[in-house]
C-alpha positions as CSV (number, residue, x, y, z in Angstrom):
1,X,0.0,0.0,0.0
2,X,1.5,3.0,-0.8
3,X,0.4,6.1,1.8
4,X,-0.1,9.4,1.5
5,X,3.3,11.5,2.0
6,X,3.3,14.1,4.2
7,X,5.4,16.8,4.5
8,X,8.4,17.1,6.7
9,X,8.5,19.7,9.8
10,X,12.1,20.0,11.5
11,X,11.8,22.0,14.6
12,X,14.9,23.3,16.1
13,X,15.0,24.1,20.2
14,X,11.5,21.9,20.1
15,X,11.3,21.2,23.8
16,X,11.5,25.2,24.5
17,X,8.4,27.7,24.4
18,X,8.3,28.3,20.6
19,X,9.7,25.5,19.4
20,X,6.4,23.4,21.5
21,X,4.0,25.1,20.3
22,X,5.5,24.8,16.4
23,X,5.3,21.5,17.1
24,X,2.3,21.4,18.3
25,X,0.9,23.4,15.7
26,X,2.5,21.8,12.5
27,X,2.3,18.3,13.8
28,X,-1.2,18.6,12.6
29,X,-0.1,18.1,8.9
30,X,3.3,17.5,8.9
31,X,5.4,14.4,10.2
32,X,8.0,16.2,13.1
33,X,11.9,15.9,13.0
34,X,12.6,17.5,16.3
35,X,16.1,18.5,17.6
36,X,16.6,20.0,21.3
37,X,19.9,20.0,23.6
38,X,18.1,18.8,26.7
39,X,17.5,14.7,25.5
40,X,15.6,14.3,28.5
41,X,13.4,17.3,27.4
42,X,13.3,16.4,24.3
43,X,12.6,12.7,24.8
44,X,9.3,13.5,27.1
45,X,7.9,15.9,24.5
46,X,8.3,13.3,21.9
47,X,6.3,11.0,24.3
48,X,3.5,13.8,24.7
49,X,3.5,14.8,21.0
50,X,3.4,10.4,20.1
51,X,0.5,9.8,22.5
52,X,-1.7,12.3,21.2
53,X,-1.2,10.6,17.3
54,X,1.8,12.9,15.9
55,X,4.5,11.5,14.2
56,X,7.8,12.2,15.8
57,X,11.9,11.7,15.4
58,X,14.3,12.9,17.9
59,X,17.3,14.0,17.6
60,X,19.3,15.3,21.0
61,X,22.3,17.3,20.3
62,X,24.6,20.6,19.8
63,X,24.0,22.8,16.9
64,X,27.4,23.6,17.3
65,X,28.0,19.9,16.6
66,X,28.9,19.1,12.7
67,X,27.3,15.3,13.7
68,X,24.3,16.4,15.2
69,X,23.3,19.2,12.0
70,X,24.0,15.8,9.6
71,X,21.6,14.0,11.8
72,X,19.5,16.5,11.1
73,X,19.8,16.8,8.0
74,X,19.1,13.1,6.7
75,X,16.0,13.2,8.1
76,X,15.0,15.3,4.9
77,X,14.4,14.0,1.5
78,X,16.5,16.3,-1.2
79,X,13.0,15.3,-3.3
80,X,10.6,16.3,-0.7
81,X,9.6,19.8,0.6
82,X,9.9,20.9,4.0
83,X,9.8,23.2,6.7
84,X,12.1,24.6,8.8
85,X,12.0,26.6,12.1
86,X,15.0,27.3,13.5
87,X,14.0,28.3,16.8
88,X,17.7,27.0,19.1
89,X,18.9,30.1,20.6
90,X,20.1,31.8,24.0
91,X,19.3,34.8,25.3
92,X,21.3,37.4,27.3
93,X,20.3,35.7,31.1
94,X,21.3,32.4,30.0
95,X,24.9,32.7,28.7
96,X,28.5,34.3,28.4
97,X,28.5,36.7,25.2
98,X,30.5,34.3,23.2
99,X,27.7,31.3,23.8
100,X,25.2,33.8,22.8
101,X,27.1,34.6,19.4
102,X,27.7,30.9,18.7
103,X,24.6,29.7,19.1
104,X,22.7,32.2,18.0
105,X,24.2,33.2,15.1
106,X,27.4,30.5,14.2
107,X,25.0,27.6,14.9
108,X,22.1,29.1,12.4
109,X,24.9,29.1,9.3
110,X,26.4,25.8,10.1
111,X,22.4,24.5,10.2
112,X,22.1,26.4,6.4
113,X,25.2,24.7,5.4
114,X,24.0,21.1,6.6
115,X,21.0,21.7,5.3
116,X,21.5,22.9,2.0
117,X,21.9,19.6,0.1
118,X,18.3,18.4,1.1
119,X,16.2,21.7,0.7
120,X,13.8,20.5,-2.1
121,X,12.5,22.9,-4.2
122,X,9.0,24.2,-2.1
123,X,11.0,23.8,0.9
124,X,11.1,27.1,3.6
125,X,13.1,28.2,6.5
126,X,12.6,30.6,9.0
127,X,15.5,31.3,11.4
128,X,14.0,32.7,14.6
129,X,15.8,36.2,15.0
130,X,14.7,39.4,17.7
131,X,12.9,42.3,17.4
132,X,16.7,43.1,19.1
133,X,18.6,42.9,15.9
134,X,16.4,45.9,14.5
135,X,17.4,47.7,17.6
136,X,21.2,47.6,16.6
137,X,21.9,50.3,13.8
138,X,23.7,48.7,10.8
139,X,27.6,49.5,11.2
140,X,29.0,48.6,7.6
141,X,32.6,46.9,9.0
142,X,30.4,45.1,12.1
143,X,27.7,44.0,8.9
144,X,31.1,42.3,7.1
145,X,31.9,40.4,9.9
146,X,28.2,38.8,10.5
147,X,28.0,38.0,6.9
148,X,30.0,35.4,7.4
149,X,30.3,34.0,10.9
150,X,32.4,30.8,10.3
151,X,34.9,32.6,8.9
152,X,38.8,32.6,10.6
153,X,39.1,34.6,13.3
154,X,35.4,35.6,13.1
155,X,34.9,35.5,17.3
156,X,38.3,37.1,17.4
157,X,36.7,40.2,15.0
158,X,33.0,40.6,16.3
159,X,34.5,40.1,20.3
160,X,36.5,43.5,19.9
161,X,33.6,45.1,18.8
162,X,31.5,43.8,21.7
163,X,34.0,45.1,24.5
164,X,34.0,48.5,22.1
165,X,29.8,48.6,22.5
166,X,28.9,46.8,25.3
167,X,32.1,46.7,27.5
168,X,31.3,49.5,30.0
169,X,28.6,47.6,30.8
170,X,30.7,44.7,32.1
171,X,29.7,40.7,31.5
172,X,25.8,42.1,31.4
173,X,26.5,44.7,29.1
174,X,28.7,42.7,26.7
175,X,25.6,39.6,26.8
176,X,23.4,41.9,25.5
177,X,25.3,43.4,22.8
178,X,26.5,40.0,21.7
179,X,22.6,39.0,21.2
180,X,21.5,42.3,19.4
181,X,24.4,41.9,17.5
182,X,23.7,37.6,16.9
183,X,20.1,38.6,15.9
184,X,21.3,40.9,13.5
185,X,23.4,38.7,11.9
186,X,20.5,36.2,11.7
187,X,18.4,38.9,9.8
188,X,21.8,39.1,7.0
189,X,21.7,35.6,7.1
190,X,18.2,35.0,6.1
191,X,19.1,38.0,3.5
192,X,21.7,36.4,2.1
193,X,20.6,32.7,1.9
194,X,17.4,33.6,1.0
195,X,19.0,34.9,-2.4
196,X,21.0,32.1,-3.0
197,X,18.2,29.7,-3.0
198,X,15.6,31.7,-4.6
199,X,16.7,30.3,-7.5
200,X,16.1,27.2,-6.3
201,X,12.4,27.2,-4.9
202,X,13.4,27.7,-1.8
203,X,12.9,30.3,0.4
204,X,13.9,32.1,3.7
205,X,12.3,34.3,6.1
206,X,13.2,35.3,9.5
207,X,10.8,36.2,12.6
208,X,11.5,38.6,15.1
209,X,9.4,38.3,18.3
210,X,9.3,40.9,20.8
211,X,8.9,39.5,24.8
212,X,7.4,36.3,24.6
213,X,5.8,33.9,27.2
214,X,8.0,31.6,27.5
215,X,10.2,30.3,30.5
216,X,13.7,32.2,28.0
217,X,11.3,35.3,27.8
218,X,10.1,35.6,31.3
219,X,13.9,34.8,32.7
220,X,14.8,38.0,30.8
221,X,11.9,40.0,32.1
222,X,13.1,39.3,35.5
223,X,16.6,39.7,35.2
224,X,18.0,41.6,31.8
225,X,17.7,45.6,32.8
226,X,15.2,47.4,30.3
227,X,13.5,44.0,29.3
228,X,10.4,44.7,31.1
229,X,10.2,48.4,29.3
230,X,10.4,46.4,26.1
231,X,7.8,44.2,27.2
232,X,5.6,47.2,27.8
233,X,6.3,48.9,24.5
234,X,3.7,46.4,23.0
235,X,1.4,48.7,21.6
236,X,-1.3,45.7,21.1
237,X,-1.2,45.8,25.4
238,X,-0.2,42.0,26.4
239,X,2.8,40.3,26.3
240,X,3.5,37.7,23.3
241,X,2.5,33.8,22.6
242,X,4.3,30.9,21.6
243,X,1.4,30.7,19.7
244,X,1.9,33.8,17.8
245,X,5.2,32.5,16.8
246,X,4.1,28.7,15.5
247,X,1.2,31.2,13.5
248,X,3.7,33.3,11.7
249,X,5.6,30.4,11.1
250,X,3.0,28.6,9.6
251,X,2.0,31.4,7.5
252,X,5.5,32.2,6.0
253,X,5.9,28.1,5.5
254,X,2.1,27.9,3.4
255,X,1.5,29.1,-0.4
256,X,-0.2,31.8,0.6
257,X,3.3,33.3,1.8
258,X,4.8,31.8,-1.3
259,X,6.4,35.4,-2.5
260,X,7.9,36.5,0.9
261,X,11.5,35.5,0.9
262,X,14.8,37.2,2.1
263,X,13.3,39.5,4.8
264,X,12.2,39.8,8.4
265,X,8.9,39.5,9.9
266,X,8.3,41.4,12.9
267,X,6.0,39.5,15.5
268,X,6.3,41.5,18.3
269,X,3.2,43.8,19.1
270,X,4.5,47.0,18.0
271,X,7.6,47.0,20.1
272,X,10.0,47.8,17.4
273,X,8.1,50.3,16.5
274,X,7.1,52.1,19.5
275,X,10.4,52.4,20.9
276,X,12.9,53.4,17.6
277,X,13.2,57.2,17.1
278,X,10.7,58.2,14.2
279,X,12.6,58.6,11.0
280,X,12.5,61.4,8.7
């Protein structure tokens, strides 16, 4: 008997706030590849998503791990469309600056590289980014050095210029810089890739959520100075969803969004908005 082939979902940081409700959310039509660091996390999501009839693989592992990303990665057929959402990343309360810029930012590229070979034409991916990386002005010789983040020397080049911009500020200071700085490499990233493949029926598009309600966003509410103002620059008056997340990323990843690539959606209640000087 030959079945009905579904399409593939692969859900980065899947036992985390966003990357749940993804799950969650596409599991509904799509068979789940689901990658977390935490195995034991991961594993018990897998159970919960399994019990209530989705279709799961899990993969435990290190997006800074070459083995892990090929894991990843052969879980998708080069013939077959699929979705991506990249939503692995670290936030200023949770690591050192350097973590931040590796994971955030190092980790997405290597992914794009893994993943490359098996994006079938159709296929979309949308790198979660921050409402933060609009908040960093664009600093042409900082942008040359987030083009290309596995490049020699490339922590060496983008640490120097977090101890220039966020150095008075000590470790906290430098965190934060480093994660403006990783999200706005993330929003080059989705420029530049989603270029290169356009060609090849496949696109990229980036999110940027504004304070979300998830155990990440409410550990930066309580201890990152000036979260909680950006939390109350939501002009729409509440706080953010994972849900509102997995919906834009369903959207961008659906036909209907089939002539959005290369560029940032903002998801973050007006935030962005609200608190940038007006131009002009």
């Amino acid at each position: 008997m030959t079945g009905i082939v579904r399409r593939k979902a692969l859900i980065t940081g899947a036992a985390g706030g966003m990357g749940r409700a993804c799950a969650w959310l596409f599991g509904a039509t799509c068979d789940l590849v689901l990658s977390d660091v935490s195995k034991d996390r991961l594993d018990a999501f897998a159970k919960e998503l399994r019990d209530a009839g989705n279709i799961v693989t899990a993969h435990a592992g290190d997006m800074l791990d070459e083995a892990h990303l090929a894991s990843l990665a052969a879980e998708l057929d080069s013939e077959r469309a699929c979705s991506v959402i990249h939503t692995a990343g670290l936030s200023p309360a949770l690591a050192d600056w350097q973590a931040i810029m590796k994971v955030n930012l190092v980790a997405s590229e290597m992914l794009m590289q893994a993943l490359k070979p098996r994006l079938a034409p159709g296929s979309v991916v949308v790198p979660i980014a921050s409402m933060a990386g609009h908040m960093m002005p664009a600093i042409p010789e900082i942008d040359a050095l987030l083009v290309d983040p596995l490049a020699d020397g490339f922590i060496q080049g983008i640490g120097a210029a977090v101890e220039a911009m966020g150095g008075q500020g000590g470790d906290v200071g430098k965190r934060g810089v480093s994660y403006s700085l990783s999200k706005r490499g993330v929003h080059l990233h989705t420029e530049r890739w989603g270029i290169a493949l356009g060609s090849r029926g496949v696109r990229v598009v980036s999110i940027s959520p504004g304070v979300i309600h998830t155990p990440m966003g409410l550990a930066e509410n309580e201890k990152t100075p000036g979260a909680a103002d950006t939390m109350n620059a939501a002009v729409v008056g509440r706080i953010g969803t994972p849900m509102d997340i997995a919906m834009a990323a369903k959207f961008l990843c659906s036909d209907e969004a089939s002539f959005i690539t290369a560029t940032d959606l903002k998801v973050d209640g007006g935030s962005t908005a609200s608190l940038m000087p007006p131009k002009g």
